[in-house]
N, C-alpha and C positions, 0 to 999 in steps of 0.2 A: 142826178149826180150820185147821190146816195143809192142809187140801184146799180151804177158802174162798178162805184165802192167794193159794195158786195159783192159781184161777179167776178171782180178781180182778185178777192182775199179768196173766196170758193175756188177759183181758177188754181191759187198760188198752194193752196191746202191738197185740194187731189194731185198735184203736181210731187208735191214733197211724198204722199202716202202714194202715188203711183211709182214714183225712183225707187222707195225703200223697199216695194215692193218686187219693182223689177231685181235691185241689188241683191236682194233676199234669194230669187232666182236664179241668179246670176252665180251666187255661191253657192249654193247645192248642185248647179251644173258642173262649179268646176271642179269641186269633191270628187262628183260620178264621172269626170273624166280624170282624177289623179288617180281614185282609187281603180278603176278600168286599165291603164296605161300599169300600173303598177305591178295588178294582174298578170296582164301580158309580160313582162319585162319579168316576174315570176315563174311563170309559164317556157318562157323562152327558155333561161338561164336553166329550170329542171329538164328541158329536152336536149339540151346541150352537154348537160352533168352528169343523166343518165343513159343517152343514147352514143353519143359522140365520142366524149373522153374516154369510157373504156376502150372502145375500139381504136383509140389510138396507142394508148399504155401496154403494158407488155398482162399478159392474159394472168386474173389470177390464181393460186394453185389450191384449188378446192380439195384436193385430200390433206395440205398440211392446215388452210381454214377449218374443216367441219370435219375432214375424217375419211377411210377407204371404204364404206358402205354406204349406199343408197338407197332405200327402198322407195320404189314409185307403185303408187295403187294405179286400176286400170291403164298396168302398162302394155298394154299386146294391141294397141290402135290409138290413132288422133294424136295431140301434145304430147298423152301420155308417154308413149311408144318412142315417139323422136325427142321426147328429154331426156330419156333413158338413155337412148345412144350415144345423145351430144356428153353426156355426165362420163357414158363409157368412154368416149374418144378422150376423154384428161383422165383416164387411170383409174377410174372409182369402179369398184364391185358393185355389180348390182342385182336390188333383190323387186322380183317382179311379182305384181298379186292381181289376179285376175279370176272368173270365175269360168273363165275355157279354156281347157286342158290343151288343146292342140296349138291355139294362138300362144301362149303362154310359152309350150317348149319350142314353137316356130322361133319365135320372137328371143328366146332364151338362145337358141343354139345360134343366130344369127347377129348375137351382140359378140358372143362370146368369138365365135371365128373373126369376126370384123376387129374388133380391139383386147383382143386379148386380155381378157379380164374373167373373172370370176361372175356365175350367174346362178343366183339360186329362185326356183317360183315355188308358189304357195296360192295351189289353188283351192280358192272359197270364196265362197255367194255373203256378199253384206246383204244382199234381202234378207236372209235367215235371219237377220238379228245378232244377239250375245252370242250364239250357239257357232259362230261365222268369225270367230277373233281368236279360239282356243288353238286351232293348226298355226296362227301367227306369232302367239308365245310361243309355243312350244324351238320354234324355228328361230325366232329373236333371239333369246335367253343366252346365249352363247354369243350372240353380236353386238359389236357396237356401231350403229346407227347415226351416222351422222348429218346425213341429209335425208327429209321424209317428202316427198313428191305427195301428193292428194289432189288426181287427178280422175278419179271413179266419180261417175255420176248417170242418174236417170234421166231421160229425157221426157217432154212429150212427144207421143209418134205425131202429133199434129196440136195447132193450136187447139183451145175448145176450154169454153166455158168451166169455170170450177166444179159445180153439180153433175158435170159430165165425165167428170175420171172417177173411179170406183175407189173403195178401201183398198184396194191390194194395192191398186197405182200410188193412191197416197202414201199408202206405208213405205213401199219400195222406195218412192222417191226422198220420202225423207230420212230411212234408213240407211242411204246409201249417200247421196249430197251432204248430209248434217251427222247425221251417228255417225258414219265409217270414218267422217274427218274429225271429230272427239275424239273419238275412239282410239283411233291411232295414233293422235299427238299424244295420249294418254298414256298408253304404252310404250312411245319410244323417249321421250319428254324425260323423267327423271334420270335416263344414259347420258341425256345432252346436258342435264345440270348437274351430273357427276363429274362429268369432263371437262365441263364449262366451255363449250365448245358446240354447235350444231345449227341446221338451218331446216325449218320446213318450208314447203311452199304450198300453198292453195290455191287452186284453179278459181277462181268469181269469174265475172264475165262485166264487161263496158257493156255491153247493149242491155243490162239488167239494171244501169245508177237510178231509173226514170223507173217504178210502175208499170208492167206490163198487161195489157190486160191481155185475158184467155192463154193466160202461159202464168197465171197467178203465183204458185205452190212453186213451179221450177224455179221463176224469178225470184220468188224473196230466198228461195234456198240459196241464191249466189248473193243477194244482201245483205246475207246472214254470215255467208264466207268472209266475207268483206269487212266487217264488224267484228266478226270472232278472232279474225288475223291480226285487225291492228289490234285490239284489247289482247292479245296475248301477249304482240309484241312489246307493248307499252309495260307492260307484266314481267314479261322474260330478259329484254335486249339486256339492259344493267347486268344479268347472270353469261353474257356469251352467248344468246340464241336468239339467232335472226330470224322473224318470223316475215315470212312476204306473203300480199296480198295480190297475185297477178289477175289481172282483169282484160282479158284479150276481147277485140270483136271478131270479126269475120276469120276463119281460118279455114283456106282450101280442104280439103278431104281426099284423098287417094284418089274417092270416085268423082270428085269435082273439080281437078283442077281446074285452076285459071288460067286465061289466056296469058301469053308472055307480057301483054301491052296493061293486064293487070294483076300482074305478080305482087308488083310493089305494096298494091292494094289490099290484096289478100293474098297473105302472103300462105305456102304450104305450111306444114306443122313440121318440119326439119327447119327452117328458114325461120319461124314464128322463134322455136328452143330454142337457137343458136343466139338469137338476139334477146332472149328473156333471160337463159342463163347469164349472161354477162351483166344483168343488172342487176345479180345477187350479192348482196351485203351493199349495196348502192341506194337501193332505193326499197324500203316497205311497200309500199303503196303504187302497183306502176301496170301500166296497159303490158310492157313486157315489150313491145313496138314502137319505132319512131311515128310509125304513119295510125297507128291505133293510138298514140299519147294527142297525136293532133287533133283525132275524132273525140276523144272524151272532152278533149277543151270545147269544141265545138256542142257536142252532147250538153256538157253542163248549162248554156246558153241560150236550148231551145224549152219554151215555156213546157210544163207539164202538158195542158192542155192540148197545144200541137201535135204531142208524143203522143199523147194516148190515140189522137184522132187519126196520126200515120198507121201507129199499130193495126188499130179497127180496120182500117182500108185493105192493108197489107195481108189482114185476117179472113177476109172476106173471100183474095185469089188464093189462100192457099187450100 
């Protein structure tokens, strides 16, 4: 009887520390589903605020916000080229800096017949360094700068191991991704807080939030963008100066378009501007796309480890 006793108080004891236990699980489940759902419900309401509502609203007039001047670094191809346009089709002057002469006056004589606007270039190499910013004052000095595009950058010609790009690769890339976008906030920055008045924007990239491997030095160059943006803006916005952080994925290429059936996807760099520009003074921090805000949601969600292990695979056919 006395051994029933016992099995039944042992029984009643695991029974209580088994509930509390369960309960205990119970509540941290529904935490990670309040605070999951909450996300989402965050997530919604920013693709709705920054993709949706402007394009409903009547557009708004970026020379009486930031000013009649523009200047976009590598404007003569890519984002660069079709922000420039989309900037020219609302009235703004634009000033184009590129390190090739012929793209530059192409691209220069071809805003200017399309929208009638004003176009000035200033050709110079950010590889050079300091030596590469002195034709940009000189040209500056007389304008005022209201909006600064920072859209120049190096690439890898192919994936490949750190130890495998040379000093020159290094230096170019980082003088031209990181210096040329100091550089140039640096220079047009005290116009825009004299006027109290101005917006830059920085090219980062979505496919760089995750650790890339064999693409090391390009990718933190755009985590670095990303960083530098919002710390400026957090710096600046209280003075009148909107600093944005655009972080786009996939963008067609002249030589790549996409099929019709995946435009939406990847979308061209006319189509990419048109829908980034409208999210300035709206959002700091943004893909620039409705269908690229959905991939970074998705992005944030896949462990590290999976990323690195897609990249490596990915690395291997190219």
């Amino acid at each position: 009887m006395a051994a029933v006793d016992s099995f039944a108080l042992l029984y009643r004891q695991i029974t209580l520390i088994s509930n509390s236990y369960f309960e205990t699980l119970a509540f941290l489940g529904a935490c990670y589903v309040t605070r999951t759902t909450i996300n989402v419900v965050i997530d919604f309401y920013s693709l709705v605020r920054v993709h949706l509502i402007p394009h409903l609203s009547r557009r708004k007039d970026l020379i009486k916000c930031y000013g009649e001047w523009a200047l976009v670094t590598g404007g003569t191809e890519g984002i660069g080229k079709a922000y420039a346009e989309e900037l020219a089709s609302q009235g703004i002057n634009i000033i184009l800096i590129s390190h090739d002469y012929s793209k530059l006056e192409a691209t220069a004589k071809r805003i200017t017949e399309m929208f009638k606007v004003e176009t000035i270039t200033i050709e110079t190499d950010f590889t050079k360094g300091q030596e590469s910013y002195q034709p940009i004052k000189e040209v500056l000095k007389d304008k005022e700068i209201g909006i600064l595009v920072n859209t120049a950058n190096v690439v890898h010609k192919c994936p490949q191991p750190f130890l495998c790009l040379s000093k020159d690769q290094l230096c170019d890339i980082l003088n031209v991704n990181i210096a040329a976008v100091n550089m140039m906030t640096h220079i047009v920055l005290p116009g825009m807080l004299k006027r109290q008045k101005g917006a830059i924007i920085n090219i980062s990239s979505g496919s760089y939030f995750i650790p890339t491997t064999h693409m090391a030095v390009y990718s933190s160059t755009k985590a670095y963008l990303d960083h530098f943006s919002r710390a400026l803006h957090y710096e600046y916005s209280s003075k009148g100066i909107f600093v944005q952080s655009l972080m786009p994925f996939y963008v067609a290429s002249d030589k790549s378009k996409s099929s019709w059936y995946l435009s939406w996807l990847f979308p061209s760099a006319n189509v990419y501007s048109r829908h980034a520009i409208s999210t300035l003074g709206i959002s700091s921090r943004t893909p620039g796309y409705w269908v690229h805000s959905i991939q970074l949601i998705f992005t944030q969600w896949i462990p590290e480890c999976l990323w690195i292990w897609g990249m490596n695979m990915m690395n291997k056919y190219k």
